[in-house]
RODOMI-411450 format. One record per atom (N, C-alpha, C): residue in one letter; x, z, y. Coordinates in steps of 0.001 Angstrom, whole numbers, plus 500000, padded with zeros to 6 digits. Atoms other than C-alpha are relative to their C-alpha. Layout:
# residues N
AXZY
...
***
This chain:
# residues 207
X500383499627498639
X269995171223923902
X501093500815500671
X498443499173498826
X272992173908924397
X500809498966500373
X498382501027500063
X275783170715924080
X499247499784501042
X500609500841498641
X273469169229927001
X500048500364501177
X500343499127498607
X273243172075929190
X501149500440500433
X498634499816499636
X277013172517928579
X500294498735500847
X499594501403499198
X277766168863929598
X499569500443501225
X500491500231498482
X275712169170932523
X500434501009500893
X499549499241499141
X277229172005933906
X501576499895500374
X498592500230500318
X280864170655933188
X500179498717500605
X499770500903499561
X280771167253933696
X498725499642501149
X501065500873498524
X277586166551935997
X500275501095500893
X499526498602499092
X278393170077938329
X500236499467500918
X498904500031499191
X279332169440941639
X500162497837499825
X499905501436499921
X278765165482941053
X498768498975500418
X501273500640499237
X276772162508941829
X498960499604498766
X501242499873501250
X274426162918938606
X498675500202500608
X501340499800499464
X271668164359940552
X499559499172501412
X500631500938498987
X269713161720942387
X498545500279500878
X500562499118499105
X268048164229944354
X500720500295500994
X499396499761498599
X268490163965948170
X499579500896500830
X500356499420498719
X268261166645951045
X500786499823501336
X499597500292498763
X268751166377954618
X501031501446499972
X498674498701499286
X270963170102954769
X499427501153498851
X499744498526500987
X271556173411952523
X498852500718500505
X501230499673499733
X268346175363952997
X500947501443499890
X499518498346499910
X269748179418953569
X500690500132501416
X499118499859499436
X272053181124955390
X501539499820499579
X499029500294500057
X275390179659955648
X501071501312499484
X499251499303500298
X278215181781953749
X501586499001500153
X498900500175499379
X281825181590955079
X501027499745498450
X499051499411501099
X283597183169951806
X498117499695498653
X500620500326501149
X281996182937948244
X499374501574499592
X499936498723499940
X280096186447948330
X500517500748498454
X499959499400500796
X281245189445946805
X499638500428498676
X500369499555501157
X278785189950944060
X499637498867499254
X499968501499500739
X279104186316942423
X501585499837499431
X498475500045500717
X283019187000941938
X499892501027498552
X499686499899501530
X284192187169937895
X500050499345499286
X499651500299500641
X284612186262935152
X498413499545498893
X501264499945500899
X281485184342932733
X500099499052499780
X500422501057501116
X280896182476929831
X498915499601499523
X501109500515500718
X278883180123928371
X499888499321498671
X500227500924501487
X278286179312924361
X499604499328499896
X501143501070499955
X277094175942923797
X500296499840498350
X499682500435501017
X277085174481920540
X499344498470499952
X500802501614501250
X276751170484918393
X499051500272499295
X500640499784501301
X274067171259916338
X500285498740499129
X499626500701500611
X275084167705915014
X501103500130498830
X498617499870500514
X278807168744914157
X499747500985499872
X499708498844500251
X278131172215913926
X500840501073500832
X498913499400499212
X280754173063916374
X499364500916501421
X500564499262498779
X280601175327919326
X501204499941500735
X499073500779498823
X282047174923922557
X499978501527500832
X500324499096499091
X282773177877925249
X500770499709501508
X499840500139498236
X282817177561929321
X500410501055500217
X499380498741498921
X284855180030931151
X499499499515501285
X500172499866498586
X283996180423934797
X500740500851500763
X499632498742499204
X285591182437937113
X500139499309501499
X500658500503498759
X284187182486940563
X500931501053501782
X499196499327498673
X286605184150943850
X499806499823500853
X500655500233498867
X286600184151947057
X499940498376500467
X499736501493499391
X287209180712947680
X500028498777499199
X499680501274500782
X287161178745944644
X499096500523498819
X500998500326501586
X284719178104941000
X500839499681499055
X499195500772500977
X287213177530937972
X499353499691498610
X501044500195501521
X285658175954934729
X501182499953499323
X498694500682501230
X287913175601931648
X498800500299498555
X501056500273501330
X286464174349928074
X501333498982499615
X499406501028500787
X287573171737925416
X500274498930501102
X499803501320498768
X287265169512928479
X501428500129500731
X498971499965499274
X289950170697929897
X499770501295501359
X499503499276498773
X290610172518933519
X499376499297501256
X500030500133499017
X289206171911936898
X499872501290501033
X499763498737499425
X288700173626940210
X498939499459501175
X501158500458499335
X285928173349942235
X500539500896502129
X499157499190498909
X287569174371946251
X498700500298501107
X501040499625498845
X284684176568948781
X500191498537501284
X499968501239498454
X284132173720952207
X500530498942499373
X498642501127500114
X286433171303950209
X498815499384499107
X500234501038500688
X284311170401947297
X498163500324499163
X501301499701500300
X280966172465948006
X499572500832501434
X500096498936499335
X279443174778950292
X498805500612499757
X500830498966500435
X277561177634950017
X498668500780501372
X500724499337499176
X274335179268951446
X499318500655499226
X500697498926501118
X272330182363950503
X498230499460500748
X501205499920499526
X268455182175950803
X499508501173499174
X500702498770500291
X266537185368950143
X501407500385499067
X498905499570500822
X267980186521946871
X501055499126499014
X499613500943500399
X269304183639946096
X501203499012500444
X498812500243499536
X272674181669946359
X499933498116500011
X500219501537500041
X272086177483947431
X501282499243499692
X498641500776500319
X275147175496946381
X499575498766500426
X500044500960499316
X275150172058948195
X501338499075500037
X498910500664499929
X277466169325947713
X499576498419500354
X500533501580499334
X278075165487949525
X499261499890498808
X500595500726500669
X276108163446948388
X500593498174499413
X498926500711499855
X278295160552947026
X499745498462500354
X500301501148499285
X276088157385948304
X499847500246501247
X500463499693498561
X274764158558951468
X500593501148500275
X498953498661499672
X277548161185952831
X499220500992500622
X500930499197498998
X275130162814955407
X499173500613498892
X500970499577500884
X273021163986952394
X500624500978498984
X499685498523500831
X273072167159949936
X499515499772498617
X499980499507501643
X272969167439946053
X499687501129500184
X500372498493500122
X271408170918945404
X499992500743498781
X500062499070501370
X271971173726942804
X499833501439500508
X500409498598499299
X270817177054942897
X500180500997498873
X499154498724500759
X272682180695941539
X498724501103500035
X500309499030500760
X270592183260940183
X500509501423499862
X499036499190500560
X272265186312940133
X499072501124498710
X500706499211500360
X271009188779937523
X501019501061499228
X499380499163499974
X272151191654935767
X501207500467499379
X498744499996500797
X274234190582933358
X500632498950499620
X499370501588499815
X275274187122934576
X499121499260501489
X501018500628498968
X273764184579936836
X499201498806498745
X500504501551500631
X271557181448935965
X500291499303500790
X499375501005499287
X272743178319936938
X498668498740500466
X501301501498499989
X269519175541938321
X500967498806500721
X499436501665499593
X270634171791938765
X498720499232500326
X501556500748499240
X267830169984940733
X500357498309499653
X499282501292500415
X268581166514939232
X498559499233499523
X501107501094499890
X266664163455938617
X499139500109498798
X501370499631501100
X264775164502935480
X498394500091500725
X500875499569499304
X262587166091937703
X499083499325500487
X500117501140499341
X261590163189939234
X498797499129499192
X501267500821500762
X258233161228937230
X499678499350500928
X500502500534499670
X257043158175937688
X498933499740500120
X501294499359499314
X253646159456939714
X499867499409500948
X500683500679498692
X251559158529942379
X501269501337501132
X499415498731499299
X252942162172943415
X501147500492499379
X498785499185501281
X256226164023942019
X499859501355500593
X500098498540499262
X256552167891942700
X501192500238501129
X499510499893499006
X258786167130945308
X499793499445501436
X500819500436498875
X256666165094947503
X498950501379500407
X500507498768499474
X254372168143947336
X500535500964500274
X499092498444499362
X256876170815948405
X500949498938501846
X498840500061499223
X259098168606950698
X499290498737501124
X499578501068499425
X258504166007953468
X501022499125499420
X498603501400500782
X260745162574952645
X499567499187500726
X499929501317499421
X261783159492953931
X500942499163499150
X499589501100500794
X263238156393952232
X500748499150500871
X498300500551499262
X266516154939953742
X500386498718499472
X499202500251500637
X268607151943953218
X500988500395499257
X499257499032501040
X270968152829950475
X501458500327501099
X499128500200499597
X273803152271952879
X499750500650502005
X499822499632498888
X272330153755955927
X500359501237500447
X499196499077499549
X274441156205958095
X499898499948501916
X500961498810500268
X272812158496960180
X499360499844499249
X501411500231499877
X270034159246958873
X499061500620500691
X501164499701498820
X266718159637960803
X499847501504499671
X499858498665500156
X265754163168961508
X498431499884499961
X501455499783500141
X262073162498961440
X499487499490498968
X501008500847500912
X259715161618957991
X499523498990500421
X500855501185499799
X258132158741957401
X499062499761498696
X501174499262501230
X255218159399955019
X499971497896499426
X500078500850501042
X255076156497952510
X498769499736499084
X500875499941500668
X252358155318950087
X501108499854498604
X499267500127500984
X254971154685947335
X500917501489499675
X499126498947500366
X256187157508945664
X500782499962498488
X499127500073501125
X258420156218943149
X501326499590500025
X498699499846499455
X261227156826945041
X500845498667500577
X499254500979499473
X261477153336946258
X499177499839501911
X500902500410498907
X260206151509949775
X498599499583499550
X501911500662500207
X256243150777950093
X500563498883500367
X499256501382500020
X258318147444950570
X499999499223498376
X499601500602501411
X259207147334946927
X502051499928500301
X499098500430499962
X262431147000948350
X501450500952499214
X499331499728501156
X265185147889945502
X501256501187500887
X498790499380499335
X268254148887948377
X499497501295500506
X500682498823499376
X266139151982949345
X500212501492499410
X499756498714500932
X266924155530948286
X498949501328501414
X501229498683499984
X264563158701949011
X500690501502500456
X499284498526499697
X265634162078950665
X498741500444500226
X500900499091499571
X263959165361951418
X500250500975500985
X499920498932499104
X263666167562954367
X499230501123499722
X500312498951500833
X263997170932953092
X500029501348500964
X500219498283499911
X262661174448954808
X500979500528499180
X499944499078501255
X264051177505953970
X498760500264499287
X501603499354500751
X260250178432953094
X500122498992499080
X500456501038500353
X259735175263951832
X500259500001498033
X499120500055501427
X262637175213948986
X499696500901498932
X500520499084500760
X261740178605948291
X498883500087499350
X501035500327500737
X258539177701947228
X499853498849498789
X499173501189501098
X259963174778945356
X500749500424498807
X499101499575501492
X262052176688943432
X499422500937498919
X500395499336501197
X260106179553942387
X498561499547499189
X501211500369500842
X256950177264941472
X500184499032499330
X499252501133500941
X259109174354939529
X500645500566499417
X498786499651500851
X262063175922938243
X500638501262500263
X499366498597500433
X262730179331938117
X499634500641499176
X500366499339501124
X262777181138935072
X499496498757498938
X500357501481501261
X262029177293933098
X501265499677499525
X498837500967500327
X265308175268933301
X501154500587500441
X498727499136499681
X268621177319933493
X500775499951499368
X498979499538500715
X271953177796932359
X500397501352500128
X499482498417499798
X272808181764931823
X501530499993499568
X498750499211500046
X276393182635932366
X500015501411500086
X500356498420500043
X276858186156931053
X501754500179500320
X499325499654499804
X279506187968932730
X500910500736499261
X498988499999500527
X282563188880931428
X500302501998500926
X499407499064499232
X283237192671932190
X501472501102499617
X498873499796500780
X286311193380929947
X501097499430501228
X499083499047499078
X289396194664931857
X500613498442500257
X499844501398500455
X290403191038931339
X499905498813501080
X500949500761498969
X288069189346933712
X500840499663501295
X498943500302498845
X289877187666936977
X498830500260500877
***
């Protein structure tokens, strides 16, 4: 389960893994990457297969996310390859969406006292139900896969298995997301369940 939660924060991060759509970043818009999210924090994962253990560096500045691991090096750039909004106490991370550009991928920062938690809103989430817990938190509408705008008004559906009440296959599913809305989404699905804890790094060390 750690190797999983490492992967997913390494290689799915910031990608088109999560097949969870919103119409826009739910907070208030942040310019710079705030102050009390910059440092330095790691994360232990381990193989329980191989035995091996793996460790994530982070280090988060004003303007940029850096990961480094066995994977290697990337660099995640503020406006370039994410953007950021705060809601309450909470920090929304939002990135394109890589079928439908107009659309948002969502992850949400945690801060706490001796790291943050990391939430990835990704298609797990997602059961094949009459209802999913995102039809009950969110308005949605169901798009061609290829359409650009998209509509700004719902269109309530009897199919909720993320396709058209058509059946029709080319169709993909977004959500129009409140700030209230999300916030209620987040802390009655996934806060304090499904997280990655990066514990901060406070050795003289730390960038």
């Amino acid at each position: 389960m750690r190797k999983l939660l490492l992967i997913l924060l390494t290689a799915c991060i910031f990608s088109a893994c999560s097949n969870v759509r919103f119409d826009k970043i739910p907070g208030m818009y942040q310019d710079l990457i705030p102050m009390d999210l910059h440092g330095k924090y790691v994360f232990y994962g381990k193989d329980f297969r191989s035995k091996m253990s793996d460790t994530l560096i982070v280090n988060i500045n004003n303007n940029e996310i850096q990961l480094s691991g066995s994977f290697g090096e990337s660099k995640l750039v503020n406006h370039q390859d994410f953007n950021m909004h705060k809601l309450g106490d909470y920090y929304i991370i939002g990135t394109q969406d890589k079928v439908i550009k107009s659309l948002w991928n969502l992850y949400v920062i945690e801060p706490k006292d001796k790291g943050i938690n990391f939430y990835s809103i990704t298609e797990k989430h997602i059961k094949s139900s009459s209802e999913t817990p995102f039809d009950t938190y969110f308005p949605f509408m169901d798009v061609p896969i290829n359409y650009e705008p998209i509509p700004t008004e719902p269109i309530p559906l009897q199919d909720g298995n993320g396709g058209s009440a058509l059946g029709t296959p080319s169709m993909v599913r977004y959500y129009l997301a409140s700030d209230e809305q999300f916030k209620l989404y987040f802390e009655g699905e996934l806060k304090n369940k499904e997280y990655v804890f990066l514990k901060k790094d406070k050795s003289k060390k730390s960038k």
